[in-house]
C-alpha positions as CSV (number, residue, x, y, z in Angstrom):
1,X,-12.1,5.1,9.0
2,X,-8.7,4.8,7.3
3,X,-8.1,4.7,3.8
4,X,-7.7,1.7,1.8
5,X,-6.7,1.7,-1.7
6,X,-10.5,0.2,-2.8
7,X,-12.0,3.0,-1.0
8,X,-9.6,5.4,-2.8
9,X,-10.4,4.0,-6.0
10,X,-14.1,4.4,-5.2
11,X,-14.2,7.7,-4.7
12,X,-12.0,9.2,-7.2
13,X,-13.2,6.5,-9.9
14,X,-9.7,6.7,-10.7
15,X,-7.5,3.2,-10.5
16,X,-5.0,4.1,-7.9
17,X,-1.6,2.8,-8.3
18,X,1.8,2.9,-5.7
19,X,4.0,5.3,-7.6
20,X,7.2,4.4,-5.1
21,X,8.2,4.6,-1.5
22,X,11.1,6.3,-0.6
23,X,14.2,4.5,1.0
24,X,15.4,7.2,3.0
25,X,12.2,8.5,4.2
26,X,9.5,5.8,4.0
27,X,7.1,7.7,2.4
28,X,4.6,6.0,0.2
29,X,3.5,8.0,-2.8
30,X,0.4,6.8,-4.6
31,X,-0.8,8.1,-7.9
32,X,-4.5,8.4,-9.7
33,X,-4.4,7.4,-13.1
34,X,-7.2,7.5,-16.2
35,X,-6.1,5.2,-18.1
36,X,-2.4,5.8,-19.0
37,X,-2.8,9.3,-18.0
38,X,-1.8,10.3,-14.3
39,X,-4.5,12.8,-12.8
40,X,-2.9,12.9,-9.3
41,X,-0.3,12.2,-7.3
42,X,0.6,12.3,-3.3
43,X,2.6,11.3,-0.6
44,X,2.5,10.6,2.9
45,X,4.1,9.0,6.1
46,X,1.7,6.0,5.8
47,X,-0.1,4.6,3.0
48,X,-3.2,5.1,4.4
49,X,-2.3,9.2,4.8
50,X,-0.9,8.8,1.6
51,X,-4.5,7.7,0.1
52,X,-6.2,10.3,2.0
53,X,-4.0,13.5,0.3
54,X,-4.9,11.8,-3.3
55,X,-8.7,11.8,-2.4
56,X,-8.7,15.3,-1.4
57,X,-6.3,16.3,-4.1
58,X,-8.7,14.6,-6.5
59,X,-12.2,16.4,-4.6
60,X,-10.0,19.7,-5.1
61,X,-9.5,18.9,-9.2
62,X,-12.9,17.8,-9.3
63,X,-14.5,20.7,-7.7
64,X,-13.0,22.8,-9.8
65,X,-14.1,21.0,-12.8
66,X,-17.2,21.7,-11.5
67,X,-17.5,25.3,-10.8
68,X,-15.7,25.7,-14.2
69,X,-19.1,24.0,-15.8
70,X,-21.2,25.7,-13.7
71,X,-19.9,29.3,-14.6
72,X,-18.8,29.7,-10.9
73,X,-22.3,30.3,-9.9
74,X,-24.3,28.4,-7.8
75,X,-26.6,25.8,-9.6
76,X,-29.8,26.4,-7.9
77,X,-29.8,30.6,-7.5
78,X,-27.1,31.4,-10.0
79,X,-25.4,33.7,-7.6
80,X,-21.6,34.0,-7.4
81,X,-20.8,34.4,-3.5
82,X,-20.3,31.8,-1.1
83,X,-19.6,28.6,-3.6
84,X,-19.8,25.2,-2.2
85,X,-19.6,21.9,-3.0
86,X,-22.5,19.7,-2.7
87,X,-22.4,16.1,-3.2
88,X,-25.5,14.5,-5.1
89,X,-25.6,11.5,-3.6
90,X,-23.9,12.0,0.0
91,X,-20.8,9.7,0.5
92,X,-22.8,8.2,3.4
93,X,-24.8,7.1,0.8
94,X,-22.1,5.9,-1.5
95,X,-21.6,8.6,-3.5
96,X,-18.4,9.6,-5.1
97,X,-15.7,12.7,-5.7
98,X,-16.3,12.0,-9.3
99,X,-17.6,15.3,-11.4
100,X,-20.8,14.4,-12.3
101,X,-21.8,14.1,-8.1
102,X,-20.1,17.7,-7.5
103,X,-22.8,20.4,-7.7
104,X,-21.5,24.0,-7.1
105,X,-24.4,25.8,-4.9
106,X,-24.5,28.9,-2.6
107,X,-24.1,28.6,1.1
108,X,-27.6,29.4,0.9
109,X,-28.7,26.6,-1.3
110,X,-26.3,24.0,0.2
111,X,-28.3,24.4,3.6
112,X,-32.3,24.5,2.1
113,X,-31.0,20.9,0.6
114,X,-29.8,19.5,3.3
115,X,-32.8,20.5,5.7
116,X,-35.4,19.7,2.7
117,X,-33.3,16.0,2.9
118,X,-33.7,15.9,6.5
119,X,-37.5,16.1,6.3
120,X,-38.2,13.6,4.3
């Protein structure tokens, strides 16, 4: 599915604003913002390719946030090795690239909650 600018905007739970397009080169550059403060910008060919490098500039902020609060260990274990980021609530289900969804957890740990999930 191609990024739209509500999509964007859902999953950073950042307003997303068009920072310029270039005249020479046609790219579009789109930019996250908190309030008056920017949290993000990118670029891209397209806007919706533009849209996609915010989001995943913004999941790469946010994940850091995350293993930042967590220590760098996992939540579940505690260990340090093999750090990934779990979303809460899946994005299948909605869920967003904002902090509080981002759970640092072991490779380990990442896979016991998704098969515990499946069996329900």
């Amino acid at each position: 599915m191609a990024m739209t600018l509500k999509r964007a905007a859902h999953l950073t739970g950042y307003e997303i604003r068009r920072v310029s397009t270039s005249a020479t080169g046609g790219r579009v550059r789109f930019a996250a913002f908190d309030g008056a403060e920017e949290v993000a910008e990118a670029d891209g060919p397209v806007e919706w390719l533009a849209l996609d490098a915010l989001v995943s500039k913004v999941l790469r902020i946010h994940s850091r946030r995350a293993l930042e609060r967590s220590g760098w260990r996992c939540a579940r274990c505690k260990r340090r090795q093999g750090l990934q980021i779990h979303h809460r609530r899946y994005r299948s289900h909605g869920g967003t690239h904002e902090v509080q969804n981002l759970e640092p957890v072991c490779w380990q740990c990442h896979r016991m909650i998704h098969e515990c999930e499946r069996s329900r």
